[in-house]
Each structure stands twice: as C-alpha cells, then as structure tokens.
C-alpha positions as CSV (number, residue, x, y, z in Angstrom):
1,X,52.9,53.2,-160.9
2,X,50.1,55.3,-158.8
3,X,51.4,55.9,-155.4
4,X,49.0,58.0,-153.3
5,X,50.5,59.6,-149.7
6,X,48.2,60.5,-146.7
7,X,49.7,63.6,-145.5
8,X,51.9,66.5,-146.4
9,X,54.5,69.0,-144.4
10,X,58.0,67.3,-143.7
11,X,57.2,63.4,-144.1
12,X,54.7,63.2,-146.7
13,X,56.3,66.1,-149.1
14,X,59.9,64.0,-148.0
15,X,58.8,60.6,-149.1
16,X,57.0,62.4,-152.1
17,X,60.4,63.9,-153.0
18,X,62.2,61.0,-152.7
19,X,59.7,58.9,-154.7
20,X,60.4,60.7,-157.8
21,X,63.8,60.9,-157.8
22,X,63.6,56.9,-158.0
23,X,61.2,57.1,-160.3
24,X,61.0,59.9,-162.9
25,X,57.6,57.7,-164.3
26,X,55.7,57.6,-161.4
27,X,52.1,59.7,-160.9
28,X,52.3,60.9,-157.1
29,X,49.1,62.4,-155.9
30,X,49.2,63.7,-152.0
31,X,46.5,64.6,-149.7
32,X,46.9,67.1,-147.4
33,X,44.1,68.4,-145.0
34,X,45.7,71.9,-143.8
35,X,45.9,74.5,-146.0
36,X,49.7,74.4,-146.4
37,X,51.9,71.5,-147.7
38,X,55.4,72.7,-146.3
39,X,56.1,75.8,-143.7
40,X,58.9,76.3,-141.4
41,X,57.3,75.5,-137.8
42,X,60.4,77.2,-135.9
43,X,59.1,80.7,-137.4
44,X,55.8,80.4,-136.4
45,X,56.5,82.2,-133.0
46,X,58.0,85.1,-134.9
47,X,54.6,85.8,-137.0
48,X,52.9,86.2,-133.9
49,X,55.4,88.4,-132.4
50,X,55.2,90.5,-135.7
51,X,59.1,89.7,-136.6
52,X,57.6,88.3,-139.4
53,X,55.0,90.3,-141.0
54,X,54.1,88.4,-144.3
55,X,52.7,85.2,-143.8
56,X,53.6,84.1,-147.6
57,X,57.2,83.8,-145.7
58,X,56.5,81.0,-143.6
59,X,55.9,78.7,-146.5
60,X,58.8,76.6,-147.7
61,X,56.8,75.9,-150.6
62,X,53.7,75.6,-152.4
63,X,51.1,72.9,-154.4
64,X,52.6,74.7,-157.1
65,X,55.6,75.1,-156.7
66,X,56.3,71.5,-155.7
67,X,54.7,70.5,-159.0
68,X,57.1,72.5,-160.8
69,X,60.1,71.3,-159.1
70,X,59.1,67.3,-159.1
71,X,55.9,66.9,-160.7
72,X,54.1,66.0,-157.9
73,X,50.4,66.4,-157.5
74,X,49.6,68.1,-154.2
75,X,45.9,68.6,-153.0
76,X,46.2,70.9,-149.8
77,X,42.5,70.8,-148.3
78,X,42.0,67.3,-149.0
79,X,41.4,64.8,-146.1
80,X,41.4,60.6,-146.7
81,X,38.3,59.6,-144.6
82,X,38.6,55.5,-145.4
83,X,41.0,53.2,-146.7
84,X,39.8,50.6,-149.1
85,X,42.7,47.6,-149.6
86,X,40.1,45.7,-151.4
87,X,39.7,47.9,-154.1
88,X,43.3,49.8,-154.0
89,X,40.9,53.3,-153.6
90,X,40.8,56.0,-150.5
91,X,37.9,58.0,-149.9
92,X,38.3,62.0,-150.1
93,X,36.4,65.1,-148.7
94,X,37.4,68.0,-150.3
95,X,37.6,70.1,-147.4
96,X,36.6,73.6,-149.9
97,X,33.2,72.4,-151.7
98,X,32.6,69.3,-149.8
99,X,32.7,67.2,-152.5
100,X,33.6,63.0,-152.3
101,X,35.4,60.9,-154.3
102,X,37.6,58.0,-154.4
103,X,41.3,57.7,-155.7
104,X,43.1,55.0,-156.5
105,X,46.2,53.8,-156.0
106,X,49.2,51.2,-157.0
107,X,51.1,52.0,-153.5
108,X,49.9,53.9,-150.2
109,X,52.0,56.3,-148.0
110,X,50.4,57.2,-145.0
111,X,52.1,60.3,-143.0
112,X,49.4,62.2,-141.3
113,X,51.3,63.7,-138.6
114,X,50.1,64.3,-135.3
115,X,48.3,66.8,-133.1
116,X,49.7,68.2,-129.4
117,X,48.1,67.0,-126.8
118,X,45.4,68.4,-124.7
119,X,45.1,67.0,-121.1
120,X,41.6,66.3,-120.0
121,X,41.2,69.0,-117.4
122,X,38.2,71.5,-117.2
123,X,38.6,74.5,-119.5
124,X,40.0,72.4,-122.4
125,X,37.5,73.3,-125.4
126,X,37.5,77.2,-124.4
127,X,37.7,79.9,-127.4
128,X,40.8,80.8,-125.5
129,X,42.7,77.9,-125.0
130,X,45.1,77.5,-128.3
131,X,47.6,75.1,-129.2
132,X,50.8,76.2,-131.8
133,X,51.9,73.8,-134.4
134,X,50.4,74.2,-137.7
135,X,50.6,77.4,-139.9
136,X,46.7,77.2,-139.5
137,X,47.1,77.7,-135.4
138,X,49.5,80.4,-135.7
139,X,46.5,82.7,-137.6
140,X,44.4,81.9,-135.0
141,X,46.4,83.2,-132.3
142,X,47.1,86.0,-134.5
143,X,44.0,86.5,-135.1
144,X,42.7,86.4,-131.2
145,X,45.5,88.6,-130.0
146,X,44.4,91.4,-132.5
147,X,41.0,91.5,-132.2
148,X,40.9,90.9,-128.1
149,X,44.4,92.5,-127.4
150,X,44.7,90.3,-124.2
151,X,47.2,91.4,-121.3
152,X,48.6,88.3,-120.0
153,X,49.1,84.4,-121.2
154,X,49.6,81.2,-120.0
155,X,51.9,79.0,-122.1
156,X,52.0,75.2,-120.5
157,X,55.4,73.8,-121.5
158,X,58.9,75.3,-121.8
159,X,60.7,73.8,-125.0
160,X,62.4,75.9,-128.0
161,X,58.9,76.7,-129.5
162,X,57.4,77.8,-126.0
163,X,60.3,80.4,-125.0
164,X,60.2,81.3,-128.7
165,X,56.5,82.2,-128.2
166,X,57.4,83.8,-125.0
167,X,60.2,85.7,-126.0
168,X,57.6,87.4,-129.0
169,X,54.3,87.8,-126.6
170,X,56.2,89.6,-124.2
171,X,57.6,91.8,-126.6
172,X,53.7,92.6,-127.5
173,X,53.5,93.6,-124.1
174,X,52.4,90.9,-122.2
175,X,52.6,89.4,-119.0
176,X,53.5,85.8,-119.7
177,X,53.6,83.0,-117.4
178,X,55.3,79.6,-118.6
179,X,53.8,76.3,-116.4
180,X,56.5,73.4,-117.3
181,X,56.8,70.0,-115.2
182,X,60.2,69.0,-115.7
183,X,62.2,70.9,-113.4
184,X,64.4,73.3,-115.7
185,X,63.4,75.0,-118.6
186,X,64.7,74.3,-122.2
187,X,67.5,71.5,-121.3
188,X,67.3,69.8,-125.0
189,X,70.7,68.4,-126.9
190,X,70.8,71.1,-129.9
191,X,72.1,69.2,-133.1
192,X,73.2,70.6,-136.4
193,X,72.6,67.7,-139.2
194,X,74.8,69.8,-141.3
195,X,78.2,69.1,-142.7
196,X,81.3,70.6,-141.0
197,X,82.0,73.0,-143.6
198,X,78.3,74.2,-144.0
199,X,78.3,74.7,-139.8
200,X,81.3,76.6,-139.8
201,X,79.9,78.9,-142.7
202,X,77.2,79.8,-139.7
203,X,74.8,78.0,-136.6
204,X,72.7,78.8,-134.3
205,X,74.1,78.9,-131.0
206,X,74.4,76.4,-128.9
207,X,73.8,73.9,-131.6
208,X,76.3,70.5,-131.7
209,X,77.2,69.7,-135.1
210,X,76.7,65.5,-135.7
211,X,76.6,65.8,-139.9
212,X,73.7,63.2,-140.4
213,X,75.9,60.6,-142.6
214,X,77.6,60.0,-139.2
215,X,74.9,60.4,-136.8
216,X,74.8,56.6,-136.5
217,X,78.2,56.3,-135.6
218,X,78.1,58.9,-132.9
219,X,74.5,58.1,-131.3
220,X,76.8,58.0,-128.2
221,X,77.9,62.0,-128.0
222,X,74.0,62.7,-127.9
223,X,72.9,62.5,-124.1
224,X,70.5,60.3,-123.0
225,X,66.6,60.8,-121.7
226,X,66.9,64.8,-123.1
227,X,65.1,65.8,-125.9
228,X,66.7,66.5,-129.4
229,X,65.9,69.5,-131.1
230,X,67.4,68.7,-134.9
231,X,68.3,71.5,-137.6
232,X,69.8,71.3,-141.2
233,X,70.2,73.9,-144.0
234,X,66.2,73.6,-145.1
235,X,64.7,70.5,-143.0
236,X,65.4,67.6,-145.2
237,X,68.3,66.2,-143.3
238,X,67.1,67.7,-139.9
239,X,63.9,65.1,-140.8
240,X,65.6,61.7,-141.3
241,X,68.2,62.6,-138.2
242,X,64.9,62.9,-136.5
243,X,63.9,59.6,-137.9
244,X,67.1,57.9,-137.0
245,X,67.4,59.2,-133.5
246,X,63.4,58.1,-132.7
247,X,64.3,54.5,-133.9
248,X,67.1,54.5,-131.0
249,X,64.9,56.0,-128.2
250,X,65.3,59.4,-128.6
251,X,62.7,61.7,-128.8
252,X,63.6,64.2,-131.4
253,X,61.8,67.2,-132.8
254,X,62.7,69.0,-136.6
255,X,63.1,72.6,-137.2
256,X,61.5,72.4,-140.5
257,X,62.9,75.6,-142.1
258,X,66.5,74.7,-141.0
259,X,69.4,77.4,-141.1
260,X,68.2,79.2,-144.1
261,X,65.3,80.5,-142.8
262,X,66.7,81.2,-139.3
263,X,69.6,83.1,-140.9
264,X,67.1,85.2,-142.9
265,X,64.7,86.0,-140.1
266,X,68.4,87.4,-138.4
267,X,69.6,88.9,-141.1
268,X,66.6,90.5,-142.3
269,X,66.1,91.9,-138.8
270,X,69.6,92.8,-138.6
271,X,69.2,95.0,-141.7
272,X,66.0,96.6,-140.4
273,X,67.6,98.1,-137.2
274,X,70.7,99.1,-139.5
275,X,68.3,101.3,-141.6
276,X,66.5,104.2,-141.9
277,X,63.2,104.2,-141.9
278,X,63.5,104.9,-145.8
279,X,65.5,101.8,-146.4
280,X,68.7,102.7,-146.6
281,X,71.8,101.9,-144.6
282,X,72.9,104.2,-142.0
C-alpha cells in the first residue's frame, strides 16, 4: 500500500507516524510546501528575541531524520496543486526547480494546515505587516528587525504566542503595543497532556495537568468558551488532546515542542547566566 499525505508539521508527520507503526510494509511519501516538516512553534518568539540563537534548534526533526527513524519519505518544498481520484495521482510543483509531476497513490491524507488570518483593512499587503506561525515567518521578522532595526511594534492579538513575542521585542528595545478585542489579555485554560508522574517531574506554570487517556472523562474540569492552550512532553499527545477537545467545541491550540523543549530553552538559559563568560560555572 502507497499512501500519500498532503501536508507536514504536527498532523501530517503524526498521521505519517502512526501509519507505519500499523504497517511496517507500507511506502509513505509526504508533501510538504514549507521548508520544514516539524519545529516547535512555542520557540519561535524566542529566535526573534535572540534566546535562541541557532535556528537548527527550532526543528524537532528533519526529512532525514524522520526517514531514519520510520522510513518515511518526506519532500519539504513540495506543494499538491490538483487532486486526481480518477486516476489515484496528485499533481506536484517542486517548489526548488519548478519542476511537475504526478504521484500516485493507494490512500490520500490530506493535512495542509492553515494560515492566520488577515482582516481586510487598508495596509494589509505592506512589507511591514508580518504574521508568526511558520519557522519560514519567524526568519522574516528576523530578518526585517535586523536589517531596518525598527523602534516600535504593533502586535494585534494577546494569546501565549503574542506576549511571548512581546516579552522578546521589548527585550530588543522596543516600544511594543499589543491591540486585543476580548477584554483581558491571555485568559486561556493551560493543560498539561502529560501523565501525573511525568508533571510532577516538572511544568510550566500555571499549566492544569488532564493526562490525555482521561481527557474524555474530565472534558468537564476544562472551562467553557476560553481557549485551550495544550502541551505534552514533545507534541504528540498535546496534538490529539487538541484533536479531542476541537470535536467537543473547544478551540484548542498545540505547543508543538512540548516540555522538552521549553525545559531546555530554561535550562539552557539558566546555565548561561550561571556562567562565565568562558563557560564555566561560577
């Protein structure tokens, strides 16, 4: 069996995962149009804010290194451009050279994700209007803030990954100016996917633990009409809570990257300001 997925990151690279460990036989081929099949979208922020400073460390892994582990094909550059049931083939654009071809396939995934949302206001369109939520948009901001060094910033909404971004442009040295239009900022339910023994090894604060295998039996401690930022160890978990909690009306958001990479942002930091500036501990 052939079994082509539309789409990397957390649900493509997820179903891809899963896929093979039902079926060791399988040939799994996914498309990915970004340059980047898995990253860690709460440490974006932190690249940009220059916590991060090697841009290797915001990738959870790599075409190749998901090959290695299950033997999965992964094209990164890649975009599906037509669907053909008829024939069992999609139509690709190598994103690099250009080139077209068709692939077949015995079973279809599609996951392409999504995109944030622009409003249809004047200005929208404008070199220096940017949106955050691919590895790709975080080099671009990089990039801008560099080059143009600008003094202040508008960010328009006021969720974990906007007072994140805050938090690290202001450290820059800039003015920053959040516009939000619920009334408070950053009133989500926090919820750790975890086990109980894995949470009480270490969490980020203010997180709830629900471990997922009992998340459907306790969709009544979650509060209703707030939004659910999710995190597990790595993202795996944090992603099907996700899925669970949007099929009962929740609208829930995954730290892809999870506890592991959160604890080794903190701990690496933690380290750095514990050193010399040789290296060693003071």
């Amino acid at each position: 069996m052939k079994v082509v997925i539309v789409g990397g990151v957390a649900g493509g690279a997820t179903a891809a995962a899963r896929i093979r460990r039902l079926d060791e036989q399988a040939e799994i081929v996914v498309f990915e149009r970004s340059g980047f099949v898995s990253y860690a979208n709460c440490g974006l922020p932190y690249y940009i804010g220059d916590v991060i400073t090697d841009p290797e460390e915001l990738t959870l892994q790599t075409p190749e290194s998901f090959f290695s582990r299950f033997r999965v094909i992964m094209k990164v550059r890649h975009e599906v451009t037509a669907i053909h049931p008829n024939r069992k083939t999609v139509s690709v654009k190598n994103l690099e050279t250009g080139e077209n071809f068709e692939e077949s396939y015995d079973k279809l995934i599609l996951s392409p994700g999504a995109k944030p949302t622009q409003p249809r206001l004047p200005g929208v369109g404008l070199d220096k209007l940017f949106t955050l939520r691919t590895v790709e948009d975080t080099f671009r901001i990089k990039e801008y803030i560099n080059t143009h060094h600008p003094k202040s910033v508008v960010l328009a909404g006021g969720g974990f990954i906007g007072l994140e971004l805050a938090e690290n442009l202001r450290e820059l040295g800039m003015e920053v100016t959040i516009v939000q239009r619920p009334k408070q900022l950053m009133n989500p339910f926090l919820l750790d996917a975890r086990t109980p023994v894995e949470y009480a090894g270490g969490h980020m604060e203010g997180f709830r633990n629900i471990p997922l295998d009992d998340l459907r039996d306790r969709l009544d401690e979650i509060e209703p009409g707030k939004p659910v930022y999710v995190t597990c160890q790595s993202g795996l978990r944090s992603y099907i809570a996700c899925r669970i909690l949007e099929a009962n009306g929740h609208e829930a958001y995954n730290f892809a990257g999870g506890f592991r990479f959160y604890d080794a942002v903190v701990n690496d930091r933690a380290l750095i300001e514990k050193a010399y500036s040789c290296g060693m501990d003071q």
